[in-house]
Structure formats: C-alpha cells, structure tokens
VMD Tcl script that builds the backbone (N, CA, C; Angstrom):
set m [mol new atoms 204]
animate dup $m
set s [atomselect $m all]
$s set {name element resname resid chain x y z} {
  {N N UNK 1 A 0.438 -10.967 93.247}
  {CA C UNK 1 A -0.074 -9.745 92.647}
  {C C UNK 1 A -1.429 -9.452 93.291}
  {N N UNK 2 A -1.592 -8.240 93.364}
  {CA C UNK 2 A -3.134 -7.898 94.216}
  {C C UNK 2 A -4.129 -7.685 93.249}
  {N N UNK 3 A -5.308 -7.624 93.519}
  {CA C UNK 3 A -6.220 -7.481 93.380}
  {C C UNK 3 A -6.059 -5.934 92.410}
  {N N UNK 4 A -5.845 -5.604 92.692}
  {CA C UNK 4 A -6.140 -3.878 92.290}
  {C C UNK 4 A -4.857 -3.554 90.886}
  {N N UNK 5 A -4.098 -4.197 91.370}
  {CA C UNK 5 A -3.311 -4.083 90.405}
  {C C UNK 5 A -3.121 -5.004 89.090}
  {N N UNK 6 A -3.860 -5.983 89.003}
  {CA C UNK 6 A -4.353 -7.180 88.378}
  {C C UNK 6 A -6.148 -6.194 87.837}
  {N N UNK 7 A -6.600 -5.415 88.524}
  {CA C UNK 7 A -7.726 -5.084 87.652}
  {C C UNK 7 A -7.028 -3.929 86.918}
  {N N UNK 8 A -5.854 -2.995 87.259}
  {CA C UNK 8 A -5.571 -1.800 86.933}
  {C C UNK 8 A -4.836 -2.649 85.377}
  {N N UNK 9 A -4.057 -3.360 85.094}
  {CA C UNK 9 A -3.534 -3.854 84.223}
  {C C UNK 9 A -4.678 -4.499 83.143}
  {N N UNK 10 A -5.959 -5.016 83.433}
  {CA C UNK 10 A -7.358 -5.539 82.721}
  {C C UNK 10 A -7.190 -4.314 81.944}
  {N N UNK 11 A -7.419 -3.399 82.688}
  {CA C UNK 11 A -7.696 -2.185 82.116}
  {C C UNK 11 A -7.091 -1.546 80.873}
  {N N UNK 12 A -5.634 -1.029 81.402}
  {CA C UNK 12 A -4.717 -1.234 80.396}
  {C C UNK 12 A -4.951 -1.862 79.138}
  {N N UNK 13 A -4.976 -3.084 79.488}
  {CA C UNK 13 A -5.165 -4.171 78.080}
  {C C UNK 13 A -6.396 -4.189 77.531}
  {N N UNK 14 A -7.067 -3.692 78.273}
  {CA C UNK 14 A -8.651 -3.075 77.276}
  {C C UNK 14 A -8.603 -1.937 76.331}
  {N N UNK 15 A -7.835 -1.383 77.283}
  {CA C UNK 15 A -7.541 0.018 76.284}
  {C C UNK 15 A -6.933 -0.235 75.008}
  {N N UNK 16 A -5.985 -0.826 75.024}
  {CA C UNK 16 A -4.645 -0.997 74.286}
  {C C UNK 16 A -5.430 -1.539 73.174}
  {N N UNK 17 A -5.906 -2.795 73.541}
  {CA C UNK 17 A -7.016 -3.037 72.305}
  {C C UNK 17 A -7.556 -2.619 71.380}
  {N N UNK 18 A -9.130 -1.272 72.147}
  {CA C UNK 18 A -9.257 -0.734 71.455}
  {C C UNK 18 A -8.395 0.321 70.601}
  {N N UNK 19 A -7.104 0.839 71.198}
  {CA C UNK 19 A -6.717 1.817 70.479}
  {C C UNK 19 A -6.096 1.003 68.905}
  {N N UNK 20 A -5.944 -0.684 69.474}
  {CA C UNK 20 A -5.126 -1.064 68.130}
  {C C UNK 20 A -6.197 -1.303 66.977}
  {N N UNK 21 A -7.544 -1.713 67.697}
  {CA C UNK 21 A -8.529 -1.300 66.593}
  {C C UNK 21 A -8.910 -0.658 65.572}
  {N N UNK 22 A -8.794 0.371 66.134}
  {CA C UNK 22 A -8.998 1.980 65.994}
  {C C UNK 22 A -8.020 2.345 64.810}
  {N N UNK 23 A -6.512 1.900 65.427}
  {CA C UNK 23 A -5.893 1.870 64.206}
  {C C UNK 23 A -5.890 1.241 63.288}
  {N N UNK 24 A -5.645 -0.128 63.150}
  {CA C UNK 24 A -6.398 -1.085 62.174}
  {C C UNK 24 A -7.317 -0.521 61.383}
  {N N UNK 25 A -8.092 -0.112 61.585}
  {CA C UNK 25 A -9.153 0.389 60.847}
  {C C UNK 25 A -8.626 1.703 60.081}
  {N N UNK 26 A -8.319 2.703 60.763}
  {CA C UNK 26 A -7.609 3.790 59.792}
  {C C UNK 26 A -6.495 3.061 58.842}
  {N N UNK 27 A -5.743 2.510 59.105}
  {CA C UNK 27 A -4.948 1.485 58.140}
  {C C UNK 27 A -5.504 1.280 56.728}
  {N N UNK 28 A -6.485 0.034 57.482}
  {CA C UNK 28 A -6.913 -0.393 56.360}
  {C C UNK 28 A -7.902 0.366 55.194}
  {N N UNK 29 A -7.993 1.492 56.341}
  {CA C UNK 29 A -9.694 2.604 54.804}
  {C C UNK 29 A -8.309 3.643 53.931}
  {N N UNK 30 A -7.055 3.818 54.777}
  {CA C UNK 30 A -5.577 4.109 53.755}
  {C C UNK 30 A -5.416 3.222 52.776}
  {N N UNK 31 A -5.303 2.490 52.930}
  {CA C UNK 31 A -4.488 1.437 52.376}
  {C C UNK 31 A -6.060 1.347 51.038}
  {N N UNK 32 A -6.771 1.225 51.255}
  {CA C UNK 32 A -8.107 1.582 50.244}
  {C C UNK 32 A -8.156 2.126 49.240}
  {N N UNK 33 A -7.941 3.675 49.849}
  {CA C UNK 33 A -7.537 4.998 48.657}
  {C C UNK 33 A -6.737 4.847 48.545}
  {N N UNK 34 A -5.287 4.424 49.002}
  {CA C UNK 34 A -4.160 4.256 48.213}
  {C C UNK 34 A -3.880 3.566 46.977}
  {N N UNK 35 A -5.248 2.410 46.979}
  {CA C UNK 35 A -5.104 1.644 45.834}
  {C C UNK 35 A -6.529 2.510 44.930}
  {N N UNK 36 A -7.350 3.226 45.314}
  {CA C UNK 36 A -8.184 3.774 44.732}
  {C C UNK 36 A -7.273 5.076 43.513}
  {N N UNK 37 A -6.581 5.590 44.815}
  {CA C UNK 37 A -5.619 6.888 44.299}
  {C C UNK 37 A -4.367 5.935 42.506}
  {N N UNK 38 A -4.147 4.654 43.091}
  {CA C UNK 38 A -3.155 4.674 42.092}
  {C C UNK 38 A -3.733 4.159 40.797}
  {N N UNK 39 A -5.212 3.490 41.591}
  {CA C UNK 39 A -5.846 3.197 39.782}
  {C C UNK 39 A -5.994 4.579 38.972}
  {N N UNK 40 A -6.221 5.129 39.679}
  {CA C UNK 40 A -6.837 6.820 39.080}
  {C C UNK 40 A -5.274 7.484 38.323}
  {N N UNK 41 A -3.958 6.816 39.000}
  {CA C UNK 41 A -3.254 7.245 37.992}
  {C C UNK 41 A -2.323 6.702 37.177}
  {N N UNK 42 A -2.869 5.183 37.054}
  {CA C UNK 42 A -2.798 4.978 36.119}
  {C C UNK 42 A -3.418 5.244 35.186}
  {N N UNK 43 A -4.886 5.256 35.316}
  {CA C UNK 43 A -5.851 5.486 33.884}
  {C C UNK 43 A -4.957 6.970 33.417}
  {N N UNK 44 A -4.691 7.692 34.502}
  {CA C UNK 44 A -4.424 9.102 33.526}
  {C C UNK 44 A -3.227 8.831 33.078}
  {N N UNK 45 A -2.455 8.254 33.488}
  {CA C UNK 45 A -1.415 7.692 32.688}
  {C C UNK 45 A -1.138 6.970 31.540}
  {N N UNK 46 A -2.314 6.502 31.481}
  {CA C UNK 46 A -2.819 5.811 30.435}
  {C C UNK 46 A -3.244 6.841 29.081}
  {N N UNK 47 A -4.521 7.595 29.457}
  {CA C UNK 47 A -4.945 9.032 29.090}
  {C C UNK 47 A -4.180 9.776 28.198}
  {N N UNK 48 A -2.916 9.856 28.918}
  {CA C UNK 48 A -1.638 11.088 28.681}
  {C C UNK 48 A -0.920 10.364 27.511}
  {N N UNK 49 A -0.327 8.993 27.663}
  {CA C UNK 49 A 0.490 8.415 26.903}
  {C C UNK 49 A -0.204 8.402 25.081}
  {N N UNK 50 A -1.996 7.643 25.434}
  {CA C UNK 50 A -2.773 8.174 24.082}
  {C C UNK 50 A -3.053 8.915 23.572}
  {N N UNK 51 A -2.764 10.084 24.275}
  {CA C UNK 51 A -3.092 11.612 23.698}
  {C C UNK 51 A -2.195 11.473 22.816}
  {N N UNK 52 A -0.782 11.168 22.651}
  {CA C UNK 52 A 0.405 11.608 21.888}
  {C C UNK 52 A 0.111 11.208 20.381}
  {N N UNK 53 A -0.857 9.622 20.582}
  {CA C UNK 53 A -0.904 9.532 19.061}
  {C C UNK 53 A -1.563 9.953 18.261}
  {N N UNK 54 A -2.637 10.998 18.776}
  {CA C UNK 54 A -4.049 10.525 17.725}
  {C C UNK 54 A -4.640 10.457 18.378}
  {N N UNK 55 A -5.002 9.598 19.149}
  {CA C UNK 55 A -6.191 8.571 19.952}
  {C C UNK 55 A -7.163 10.659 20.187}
  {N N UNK 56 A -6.854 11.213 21.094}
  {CA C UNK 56 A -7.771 12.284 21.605}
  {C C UNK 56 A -7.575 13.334 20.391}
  {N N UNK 57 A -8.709 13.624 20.245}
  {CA C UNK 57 A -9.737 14.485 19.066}
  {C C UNK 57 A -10.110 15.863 20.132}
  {N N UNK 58 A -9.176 16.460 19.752}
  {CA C UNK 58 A -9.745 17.990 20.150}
  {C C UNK 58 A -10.839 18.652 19.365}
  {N N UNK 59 A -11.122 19.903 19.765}
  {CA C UNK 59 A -12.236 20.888 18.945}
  {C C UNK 59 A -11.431 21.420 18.204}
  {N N UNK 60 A -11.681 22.228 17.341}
  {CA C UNK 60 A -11.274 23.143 16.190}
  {C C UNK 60 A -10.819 24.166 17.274}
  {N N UNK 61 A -11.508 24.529 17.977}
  {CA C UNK 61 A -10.706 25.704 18.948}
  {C C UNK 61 A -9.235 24.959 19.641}
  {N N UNK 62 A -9.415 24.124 20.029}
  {CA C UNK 62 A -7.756 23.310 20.179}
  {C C UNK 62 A -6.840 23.263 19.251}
  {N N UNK 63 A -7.197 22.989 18.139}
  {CA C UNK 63 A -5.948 23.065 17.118}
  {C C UNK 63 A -5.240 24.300 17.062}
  {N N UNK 64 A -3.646 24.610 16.897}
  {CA C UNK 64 A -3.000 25.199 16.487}
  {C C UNK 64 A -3.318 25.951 15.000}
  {N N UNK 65 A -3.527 26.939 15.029}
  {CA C UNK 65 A -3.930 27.621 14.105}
  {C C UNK 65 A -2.416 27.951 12.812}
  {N N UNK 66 A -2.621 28.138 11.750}
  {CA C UNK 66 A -1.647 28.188 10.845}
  {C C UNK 66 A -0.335 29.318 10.917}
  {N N UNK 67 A 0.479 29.312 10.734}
  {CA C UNK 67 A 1.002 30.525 10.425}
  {C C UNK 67 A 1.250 31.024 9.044}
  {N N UNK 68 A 1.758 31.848 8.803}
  {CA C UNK 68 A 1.151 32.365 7.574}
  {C C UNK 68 A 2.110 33.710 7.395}
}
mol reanalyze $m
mol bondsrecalc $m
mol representation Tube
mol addrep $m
C-alpha cells in the first residue's frame, strides 16, 4: 500500500470519527428529553386521573351552574 493512500484512508477514519461523535452526542441530549418529555407526562397523567375525584378545587366560576 502507498504512502498516499495509507494517509488518504487516516483521513477517512478521522472523519468518520468525528462524525460518530457528533452523533453520539445528538443521541444522547434525545434520549435526555425523551426521558425529560415522559416524566412530564406522566405527572399530567397523574394530574388528569386526580382531577376525577375531588383532589382539584376549581373557582366558583368553574362550577357548573344550576339548572332551574
């Protein structure tokens, strides 16, 4: 193998590197908010399910007004 083509391939594999870096890193700051995103819905999931009993106290302007 020559010279030139033995540095042209260095090269290559420098690159390649950084690009897997590069990705790695976007990966892992996904993979972040993905777990940021699903705490967030659970709590509202959480939120939603306690509303049904009681648990959340609206204003007087929230309540259903009488019929009559």
């Amino acid at each position: 193998m020559d010279e030139e083509r033995l540095i042209e391939l260095e090269i290559r594999f420098a690159h390649q590197e950084e690009t897997l870096r590069v990705l790695n890193d976007i990966v892992t700051r996904q993979q972040d908010r993905i777990e940021r995103l699903e705490q967030i819905c659970r709590q509202l999931a959480e939120k939603a399910m306690g509303a049904g009993d009681g648990v959340f106290k609206g204003t007087a302007a929230d309540e259903v007004p009488p019929h009559y």
